[in-house]
N, C-alpha and C positions, 0 to 999 in steps of 0.2 A: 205605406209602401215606400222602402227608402229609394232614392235616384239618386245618381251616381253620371258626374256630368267630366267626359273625356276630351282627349285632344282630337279633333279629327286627325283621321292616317294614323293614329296609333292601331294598329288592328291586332295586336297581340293585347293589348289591356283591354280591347273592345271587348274581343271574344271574353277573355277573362271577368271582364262585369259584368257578362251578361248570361254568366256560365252557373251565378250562385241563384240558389233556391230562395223564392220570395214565398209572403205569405199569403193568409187569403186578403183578399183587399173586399174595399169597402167602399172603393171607387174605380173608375175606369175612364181612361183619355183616347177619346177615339179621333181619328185622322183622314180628310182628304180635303180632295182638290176642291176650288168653287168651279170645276167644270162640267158641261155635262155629264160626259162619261161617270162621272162619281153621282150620280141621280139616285141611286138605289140608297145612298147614303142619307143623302140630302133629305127623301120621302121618309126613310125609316126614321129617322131624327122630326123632322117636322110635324106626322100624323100622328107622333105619339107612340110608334110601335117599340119604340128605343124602351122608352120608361115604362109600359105596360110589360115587356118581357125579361126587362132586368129587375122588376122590383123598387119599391118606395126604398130598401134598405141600401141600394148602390147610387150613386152618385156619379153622374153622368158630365162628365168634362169633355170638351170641345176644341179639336185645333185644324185648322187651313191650310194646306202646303202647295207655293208656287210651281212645284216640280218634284218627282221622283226621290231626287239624290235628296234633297231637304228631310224628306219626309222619312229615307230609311235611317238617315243620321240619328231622327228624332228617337226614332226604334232603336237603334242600335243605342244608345244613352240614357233607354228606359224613360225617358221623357214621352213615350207615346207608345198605347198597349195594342191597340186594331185597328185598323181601319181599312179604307181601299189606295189602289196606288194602280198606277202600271205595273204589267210583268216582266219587262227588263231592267228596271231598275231593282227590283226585286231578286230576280232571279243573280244581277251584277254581286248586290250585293251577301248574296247568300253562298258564292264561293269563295269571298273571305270573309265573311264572317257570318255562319250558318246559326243564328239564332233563331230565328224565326220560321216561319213556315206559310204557305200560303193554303188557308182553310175552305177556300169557295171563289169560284166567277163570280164575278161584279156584272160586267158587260164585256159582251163580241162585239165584233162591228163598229160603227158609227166614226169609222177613218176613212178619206177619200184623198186620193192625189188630182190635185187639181191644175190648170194651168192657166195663165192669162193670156186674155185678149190678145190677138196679133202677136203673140210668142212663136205662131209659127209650129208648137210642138202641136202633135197628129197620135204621137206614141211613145212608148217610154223608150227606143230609142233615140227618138229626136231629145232625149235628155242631154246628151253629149253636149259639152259644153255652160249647160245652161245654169244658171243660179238657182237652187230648191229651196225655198222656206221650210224648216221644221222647229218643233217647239222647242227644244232644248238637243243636247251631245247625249246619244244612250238613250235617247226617249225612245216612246215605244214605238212611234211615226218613224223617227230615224231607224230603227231595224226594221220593219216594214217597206219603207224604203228601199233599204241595202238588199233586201229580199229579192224587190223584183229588178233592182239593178241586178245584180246575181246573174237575172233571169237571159239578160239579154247583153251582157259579156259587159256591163260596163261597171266603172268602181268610183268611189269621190276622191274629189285631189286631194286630200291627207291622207288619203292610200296610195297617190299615185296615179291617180285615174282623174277624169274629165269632166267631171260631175260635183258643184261646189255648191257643199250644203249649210247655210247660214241658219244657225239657229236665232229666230224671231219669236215674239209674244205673238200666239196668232189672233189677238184682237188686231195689232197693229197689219199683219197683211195685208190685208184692203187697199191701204194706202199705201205699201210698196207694191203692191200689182198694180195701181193707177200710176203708179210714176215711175213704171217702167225698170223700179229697180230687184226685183225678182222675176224669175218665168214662169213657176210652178210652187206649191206647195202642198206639202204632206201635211195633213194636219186632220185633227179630230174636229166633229160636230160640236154646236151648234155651226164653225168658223166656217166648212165645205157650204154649206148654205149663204152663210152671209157672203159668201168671196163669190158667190154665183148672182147675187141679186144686189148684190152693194156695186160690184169690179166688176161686174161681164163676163167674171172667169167661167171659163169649159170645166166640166168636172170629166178630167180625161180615164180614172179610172174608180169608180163608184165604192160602196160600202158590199157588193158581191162581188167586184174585179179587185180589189187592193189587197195584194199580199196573200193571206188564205181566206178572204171573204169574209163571210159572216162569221166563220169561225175563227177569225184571228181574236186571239182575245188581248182586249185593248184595256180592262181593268180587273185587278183582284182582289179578295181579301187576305188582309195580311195579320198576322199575328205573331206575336212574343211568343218563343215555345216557355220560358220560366213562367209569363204572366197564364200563358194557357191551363199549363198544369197546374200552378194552384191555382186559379180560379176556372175550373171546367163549365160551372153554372154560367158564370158570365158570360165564357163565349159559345155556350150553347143560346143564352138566349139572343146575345147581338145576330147569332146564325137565324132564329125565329124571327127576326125583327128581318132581317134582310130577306128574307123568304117571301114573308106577310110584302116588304117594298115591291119585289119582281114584282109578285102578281097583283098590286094595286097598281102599280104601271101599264100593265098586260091589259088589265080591263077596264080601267080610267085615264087614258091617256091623255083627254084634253086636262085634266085636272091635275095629270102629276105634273105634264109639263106647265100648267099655269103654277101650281106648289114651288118648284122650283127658279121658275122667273123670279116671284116674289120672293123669294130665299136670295139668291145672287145680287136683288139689288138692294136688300137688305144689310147680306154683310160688306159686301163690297162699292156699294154705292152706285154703280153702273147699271142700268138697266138694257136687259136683253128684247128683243123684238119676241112680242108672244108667235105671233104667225110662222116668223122665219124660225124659232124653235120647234114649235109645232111640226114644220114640216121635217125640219133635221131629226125627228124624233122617230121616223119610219127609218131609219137609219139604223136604229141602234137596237140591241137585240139585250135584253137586262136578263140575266141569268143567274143561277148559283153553280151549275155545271164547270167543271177545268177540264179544259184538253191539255192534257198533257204534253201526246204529241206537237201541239203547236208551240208551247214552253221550251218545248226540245231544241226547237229548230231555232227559236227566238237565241237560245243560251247559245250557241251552235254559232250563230251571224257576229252575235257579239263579239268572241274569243277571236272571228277572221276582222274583225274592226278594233282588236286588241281593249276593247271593253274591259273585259276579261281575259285571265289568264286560264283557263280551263271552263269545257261545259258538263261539267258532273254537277245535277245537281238533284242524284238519287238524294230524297228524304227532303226535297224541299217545298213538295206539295205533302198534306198532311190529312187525310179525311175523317179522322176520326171523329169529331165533335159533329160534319155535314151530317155522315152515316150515323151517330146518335138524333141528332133532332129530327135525321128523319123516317127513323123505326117506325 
Protein backbone atom coordinates (compact mmCIF):
# COMPACT_ATOMS: atom_id res chain seq x y z
CA UNK A 1 0.00 0.00 0.00
CA UNK A 2 1.73 3.20 -1.02
CA UNK A 3 1.72 6.24 1.82
CA UNK A 4 2.07 9.48 0.90
CA UNK A 5 3.32 11.65 3.96
CA UNK A 6 1.95 15.73 3.73
CA UNK A 7 2.43 19.06 5.23
CA UNK A 8 -0.04 19.53 8.08
CA UNK A 9 -2.55 22.45 7.13
CA UNK A 10 -2.07 21.61 3.69
CA UNK A 11 -5.88 20.64 3.31
CA UNK A 12 -6.30 20.95 -0.33
CA UNK A 13 -3.23 18.11 -0.96
CA UNK A 14 -4.73 16.37 1.97
CA UNK A 15 -7.99 15.86 0.48
CA UNK A 16 -6.31 15.29 -2.82
CA UNK A 17 -4.05 12.21 -1.33
CA UNK A 18 -6.50 10.84 0.03
CA UNK A 19 -8.87 10.99 -2.84
CA UNK A 20 -6.87 8.24 -5.03
CA UNK A 21 -7.88 4.58 -5.27
CA UNK A 22 -5.59 2.00 -3.23
CA UNK A 23 -5.31 -1.45 -3.70
CA UNK A 24 -6.24 -4.49 -1.94
CA UNK A 25 -3.88 -4.69 0.96
CA UNK A 26 -2.30 -7.27 2.76
CA UNK A 27 -1.96 -5.45 5.72
CA UNK A 28 -3.74 -3.16 8.00
CA UNK A 29 -2.57 -0.33 10.82
CA UNK A 30 -4.99 0.17 13.30
CA UNK A 31 -5.10 3.16 15.85
CA UNK A 32 -5.98 4.25 19.44
CA UNK A 33 -5.60 5.70 22.49
CA UNK A 34 -3.87 3.71 25.82
CA UNK A 35 -7.19 5.00 27.44
CA UNK A 36 -9.88 3.47 28.77
CA UNK A 37 -12.37 4.55 26.60
CA UNK A 38 -10.43 2.66 23.72
CA UNK A 39 -11.03 -0.96 25.89
CA UNK A 40 -13.05 -2.46 22.92
CA UNK A 41 -9.71 -2.13 21.12
CA UNK A 42 -7.32 -2.99 23.47
CA UNK A 43 -9.67 -6.51 24.27
CA UNK A 44 -10.33 -7.11 20.50
CA UNK A 45 -6.45 -6.90 19.85
CA UNK A 46 -5.29 -8.82 23.05
CA UNK A 47 -7.92 -12.02 22.94
CA UNK A 48 -6.95 -12.63 19.72
CA UNK A 49 -10.25 -11.67 18.06
CA UNK A 50 -8.15 -9.09 15.69
CA UNK A 51 -6.29 -12.19 14.10
CA UNK A 52 -8.90 -14.77 14.20
CA UNK A 53 -11.34 -12.49 12.08
CA UNK A 54 -8.87 -10.98 9.79
CA UNK A 55 -7.09 -13.87 8.78
CA UNK A 56 -3.32 -15.58 8.99
CA UNK A 57 -3.17 -13.80 5.24
CA UNK A 58 -3.36 -9.83 6.80
CA UNK A 59 -0.95 -8.55 8.75
CA UNK A 60 -1.97 -6.77 11.67
CA UNK A 61 0.08 -3.26 12.57
CA UNK A 62 -0.35 -1.30 15.67
CA UNK A 63 -0.11 2.46 16.72
CA UNK A 64 -0.95 4.62 20.04
CA UNK A 65 -2.22 8.19 19.87
CA UNK A 66 -1.98 10.77 22.74
CA UNK A 67 -5.01 12.67 21.34
CA UNK A 68 -7.49 12.96 18.80
CA UNK A 69 -5.82 15.64 16.37
CA UNK A 70 -2.56 13.04 16.32
CA UNK A 71 -4.53 10.39 15.44
CA UNK A 72 -6.82 11.94 12.54
CA UNK A 73 -3.38 13.57 10.95
CA UNK A 74 -2.23 9.94 11.04
CA UNK A 75 -5.59 9.07 8.93
CA UNK A 76 -5.57 11.70 6.86
CA UNK A 77 -1.60 10.85 5.53
CA UNK A 78 -2.65 7.25 5.06
CA UNK A 79 -0.30 6.31 7.86
CA UNK A 80 -3.21 4.86 9.77
CA UNK A 81 -6.35 2.64 8.24
CA UNK A 82 -8.95 2.07 11.58
CA UNK A 83 -9.23 2.54 14.55
CA UNK A 84 -11.05 4.16 17.55
CA UNK A 85 -10.88 7.98 18.44
CA UNK A 86 -13.31 10.58 19.88
CA UNK A 87 -16.09 11.92 17.87
CA UNK A 88 -15.12 15.45 17.75
CA UNK A 89 -12.06 15.20 16.58
CA UNK A 90 -13.48 13.10 14.02
CA UNK A 91 -16.15 14.80 13.13
CA UNK A 92 -13.58 18.52 13.12
CA UNK A 93 -11.88 16.86 10.90
CA UNK A 94 -14.11 15.45 8.44
CA UNK A 95 -15.36 19.10 7.43
CA UNK A 96 -12.17 19.79 5.95
CA UNK A 97 -11.27 16.94 4.85
CA UNK A 98 -14.15 14.30 4.52
CA UNK A 99 -12.02 11.09 3.90
CA UNK A 100 -13.09 9.13 6.21
CA UNK A 101 -16.04 7.95 7.89
CA UNK A 102 -17.05 6.83 11.05
CA UNK A 103 -18.35 2.86 10.87
CA UNK A 104 -19.47 1.87 14.61
CA UNK A 105 -19.68 3.20 18.46
CA UNK A 106 -16.76 2.36 20.36
CA UNK A 107 -18.18 3.59 23.85
CA UNK A 108 -21.00 5.94 25.49
CA UNK A 109 -20.36 7.22 28.68
CA UNK A 110 -17.56 6.86 31.12
CA UNK A 111 -16.95 11.09 31.19
CA UNK A 112 -17.72 12.71 34.60
CA UNK A 113 -17.22 16.52 35.61
CA UNK A 114 -15.77 16.39 38.59
CA UNK A 115 -14.75 19.02 41.36
CA UNK A 116 -12.29 19.54 44.16
CA UNK A 117 -12.39 19.47 47.68
CA UNK A 118 -13.31 22.96 49.08
CA UNK A 119 -13.73 24.50 45.56
CA UNK A 120 -16.87 25.54 46.95
CA UNK A 121 -18.55 24.39 43.42
CA UNK A 122 -22.32 22.78 44.42
CA UNK A 123 -23.25 23.20 40.56
CA UNK A 124 -22.25 23.92 37.27
CA UNK A 125 -23.18 27.25 37.76
CA UNK A 126 -20.87 27.80 40.58
CA UNK A 127 -18.45 27.14 37.38
CA UNK A 128 -18.18 31.03 36.75
CA UNK A 129 -14.86 31.89 37.28
CA UNK A 130 -13.30 28.84 38.15
CA UNK A 131 -10.34 26.98 36.44
CA UNK A 132 -11.59 23.35 34.45
CA UNK A 133 -9.10 20.66 33.72
CA UNK A 134 -9.67 19.00 30.24
CA UNK A 135 -7.67 16.67 28.21
CA UNK A 136 -6.86 18.39 25.37
CA UNK A 137 -8.55 21.93 22.94
CA UNK A 138 -11.57 20.05 20.75
CA UNK A 139 -11.46 16.94 22.93
CA UNK A 140 -14.47 15.39 23.27
CA UNK A 141 -14.65 16.33 27.55
CA UNK A 142 -14.12 19.92 26.05
CA UNK A 143 -17.45 19.77 24.05
CA UNK A 144 -19.19 18.09 26.72
CA UNK A 145 -18.40 20.60 28.70
CA UNK A 146 -19.23 23.55 26.41
CA UNK A 147 -22.63 21.56 26.33
CA UNK A 148 -23.68 22.01 29.69
CA UNK A 149 -22.12 25.45 30.00
CA UNK A 150 -24.41 26.23 27.04
CA UNK A 151 -26.90 24.85 29.62
CA UNK A 152 -26.73 27.43 32.10
CA UNK A 153 -25.69 30.88 30.15
CA UNK A 154 -22.09 30.46 30.85
CA UNK A 155 -19.12 30.36 27.97
CA UNK A 156 -14.91 30.11 28.57
CA UNK A 157 -12.69 33.00 28.40
CA UNK A 158 -11.46 32.39 24.80
CA UNK A 159 -15.04 32.99 23.93
CA UNK A 160 -15.43 35.75 26.21
CA UNK A 161 -16.98 34.25 29.07
CA UNK A 162 -15.77 33.32 32.69
CA UNK A 163 -14.94 29.93 32.62
CA UNK A 164 -11.14 28.92 32.01
CA UNK A 165 -10.47 25.74 30.62
CA UNK A 166 -6.81 24.42 30.94
CA UNK A 167 -6.01 21.58 28.90
CA UNK A 168 -4.06 18.95 31.33
CA UNK A 169 -2.82 15.12 30.92
CA UNK A 170 -5.58 13.79 33.18
CA UNK A 171 -3.13 11.46 34.87
CA UNK A 172 -1.57 14.57 36.13
CA UNK A 173 -5.08 16.09 37.78
CA UNK A 174 -4.79 14.59 40.98
CA UNK A 175 -2.04 16.66 41.85
CA UNK A 176 -3.45 19.85 40.42
CA UNK A 177 -6.62 19.36 42.52
CA UNK A 178 -4.38 18.71 45.74
CA UNK A 179 -2.66 21.88 45.08
CA UNK A 180 -5.31 23.85 44.78
CA UNK A 181 -4.47 24.70 41.25
CA UNK A 182 -7.65 23.62 39.20
CA UNK A 183 -11.34 23.53 40.63
CA UNK A 184 -13.04 21.03 38.39
CA UNK A 185 -12.50 18.75 35.75
CA UNK A 186 -13.94 17.05 32.73
CA UNK A 187 -12.36 14.13 32.06
CA UNK A 188 -12.89 10.41 31.05
CA UNK A 189 -12.66 7.24 33.12
CA UNK A 190 -10.52 5.45 34.65
CA UNK A 191 -9.24 9.48 35.75
CA UNK A 192 -13.28 10.36 37.44
CA UNK A 193 -12.29 7.46 39.80
CA UNK A 194 -9.02 8.13 40.60
CA UNK A 195 -9.74 12.06 41.28
CA UNK A 196 -12.37 10.65 43.71
CA UNK A 197 -10.27 8.33 45.82
CA UNK A 198 -6.65 9.82 45.21
CA UNK A 199 -7.92 14.00 45.76
CA UNK A 200 -11.17 13.81 47.67
CA UNK A 201 -12.69 15.12 44.53
CA UNK A 202 -16.99 15.39 44.37
CA UNK A 203 -17.97 13.86 41.21
CA UNK A 204 -20.51 16.79 40.73
CA UNK A 205 -22.02 15.50 37.65
CA UNK A 206 -21.82 11.59 36.98
CA UNK A 207 -21.56 9.39 33.69
CA UNK A 208 -25.85 9.68 33.53
CA UNK A 209 -25.71 13.71 34.31
CA UNK A 210 -22.72 14.81 31.89
CA UNK A 211 -23.78 16.19 28.83
CA UNK A 212 -26.31 13.52 27.25
CA UNK A 213 -25.44 10.79 29.69
CA UNK A 214 -24.83 7.52 28.77
CA UNK A 215 -25.63 8.39 25.43
CA UNK A 216 -23.08 10.82 24.92
CA UNK A 217 -20.67 9.09 22.87
CA UNK A 218 -17.20 9.50 23.99
CA UNK A 219 -15.57 6.86 21.34
CA UNK A 220 -15.84 5.78 17.67
CA UNK A 221 -14.65 3.76 14.98
CA UNK A 222 -12.96 5.38 12.34
CA UNK A 223 -12.08 4.51 8.88
CA UNK A 224 -10.27 5.50 5.54
CA UNK A 225 -13.29 5.65 3.11
CA UNK A 226 -10.22 4.67 0.04
CA UNK A 227 -8.86 1.87 2.62
CA UNK A 228 -12.53 0.66 3.21
CA UNK A 229 -13.40 0.30 -0.19
CA UNK A 230 -10.71 -1.71 -1.42
CA UNK A 231 -10.51 -3.57 1.41
CA UNK A 232 -14.42 -4.26 2.50
CA UNK A 233 -13.23 -7.84 4.08
CA UNK A 234 -10.95 -6.28 6.32
CA UNK A 235 -13.23 -3.85 7.83
CA UNK A 236 -15.86 -6.19 7.94
CA UNK A 237 -13.97 -8.37 10.01
CA UNK A 238 -12.06 -5.61 12.39
CA UNK A 239 -16.27 -4.71 12.73
CA UNK A 240 -16.43 -8.78 14.03
CA UNK A 241 -13.69 -8.45 16.19
CA UNK A 242 -15.15 -5.45 17.79
CA UNK A 243 -18.38 -6.94 18.22
CA UNK A 244 -17.02 -10.29 19.67
CA UNK A 245 -14.81 -7.17 22.24
CA UNK A 246 -18.50 -5.37 23.51
CA UNK A 247 -19.77 -8.45 24.39
CA UNK A 248 -16.63 -10.03 26.16
CA UNK A 249 -16.65 -6.88 28.12
CA UNK A 250 -20.56 -7.15 28.87
CA UNK A 251 -20.18 -10.55 30.31
CA UNK A 252 -16.34 -10.66 31.60
CA UNK A 253 -16.03 -7.58 33.08
CA UNK A 254 -13.52 -8.43 35.98
CA UNK A 255 -11.40 -9.94 33.25
CA UNK A 256 -11.62 -7.40 30.43
CA UNK A 257 -10.80 -4.91 32.79
CA UNK A 258 -7.84 -6.89 34.46
CA UNK A 259 -6.92 -7.76 30.05
CA UNK A 260 -6.64 -4.23 29.91
CA UNK A 261 -4.61 -2.99 33.13
CA UNK A 262 -2.09 -5.42 31.99
CA UNK A 263 -2.20 -4.02 28.43
CA UNK A 264 -1.44 -0.28 29.61
CA UNK A 265 1.23 -1.09 31.80
CA UNK A 266 2.71 -3.13 29.26
CA UNK A 267 2.96 -0.49 26.53
CA UNK A 268 3.33 2.33 28.48
CA UNK A 269 4.97 1.41 31.48
CA UNK A 270 2.56 2.91 34.04
CA UNK A 271 0.42 0.79 35.95
CA UNK A 272 -3.26 1.40 36.66
CA UNK A 273 -5.00 0.50 40.13
CA UNK A 274 -7.11 -2.95 39.18
CA UNK A 275 -9.94 -2.05 41.75
CA UNK A 276 -10.13 1.79 40.90
CA UNK A 277 -10.64 0.54 37.25
CA UNK A 278 -12.76 -2.06 38.09
CA UNK A 279 -15.06 0.31 39.59
CA UNK A 280 -14.72 3.17 36.65
CA UNK A 281 -15.70 0.26 34.55
CA UNK A 282 -19.56 0.64 35.62
CA UNK A 283 -19.13 3.75 33.95
CA UNK A 284 -18.81 2.94 30.63
CA UNK A 285 -21.25 1.49 28.30
CA UNK A 286 -19.03 -0.45 25.23
CA UNK A 287 -21.17 -0.40 22.17
CA UNK A 288 -21.12 -0.70 18.31
CA UNK A 289 -24.46 1.55 18.08
CA UNK A 290 -23.88 5.58 16.76
CA UNK A 291 -26.20 8.15 17.67
CA UNK A 292 -26.12 10.35 15.43
CA UNK A 293 -28.22 12.80 16.86
CA UNK A 294 -25.69 13.32 19.56
CA UNK A 295 -22.81 13.63 16.68
CA UNK A 296 -25.06 16.37 15.51
CA UNK A 297 -24.95 18.39 18.38
CA UNK A 298 -21.27 17.61 19.17
CA UNK A 299 -20.45 19.17 15.37
CA UNK A 300 -23.06 21.98 16.16
CA UNK A 301 -20.94 23.22 19.83
CA UNK A 302 -17.80 22.89 17.94
CA UNK A 303 -18.55 25.42 14.90
CA UNK A 304 -19.98 28.00 18.18
CA UNK A 305 -16.24 27.30 19.77
CA UNK A 306 -15.03 27.98 16.26
CA UNK A 307 -13.51 24.25 16.12
CA UNK A 308 -15.03 24.22 12.96
CA UNK A 309 -16.02 26.24 10.29
CA UNK A 310 -19.39 24.57 9.48
CA UNK A 311 -21.66 21.48 11.05
CA UNK A 312 -22.63 19.40 7.85
CA UNK A 313 -21.35 16.49 8.34
CA UNK A 314 -24.09 14.36 6.15
CA UNK A 315 -22.03 11.23 4.95
CA UNK A 316 -19.73 11.28 7.83
CA UNK A 317 -21.20 8.34 9.55
CA UNK A 318 -21.20 5.33 7.27
CA UNK A 319 -23.10 1.87 8.04
CA UNK A 320 -22.48 -0.01 5.50
CA UNK A 321 -19.85 -2.66 6.39
CA UNK A 322 -21.84 -2.52 10.64
CA UNK A 323 -25.37 -3.55 8.60
CA UNK A 324 -23.13 -6.20 6.55
CA UNK A 325 -21.53 -8.05 9.50
CA UNK A 326 -24.56 -7.97 10.94
CA UNK A 327 -27.10 -9.69 8.55
Amino acid sequence: MKRTTLALGSILLLGLAACGSEEEADEVTIGYFPNFTHITTVIALENGFMEEELGDDITINTNTFPDGGAFMEAMSTRDLDIGTVGPSPATQTYITNPEHSIIAGAVNGGAVLAVRDGSGIESVEDLDGANVAIPTIGSTQDIMLRHELNEVGLTPVADGGTVNLMPQAPADTSTLFLQGDVDAAATQEPWGVFLENQADATILLDEEEFAWGRESTTTVVTARNAFSEANPEIVEGYLRAHIRAVEFIEENQEEAVSVFVDHIEEITGSGLDYDETLEASNRLNPTYEINEDVLQQMATISVEAEYANSDEIDGLVDYTYLDAVLE
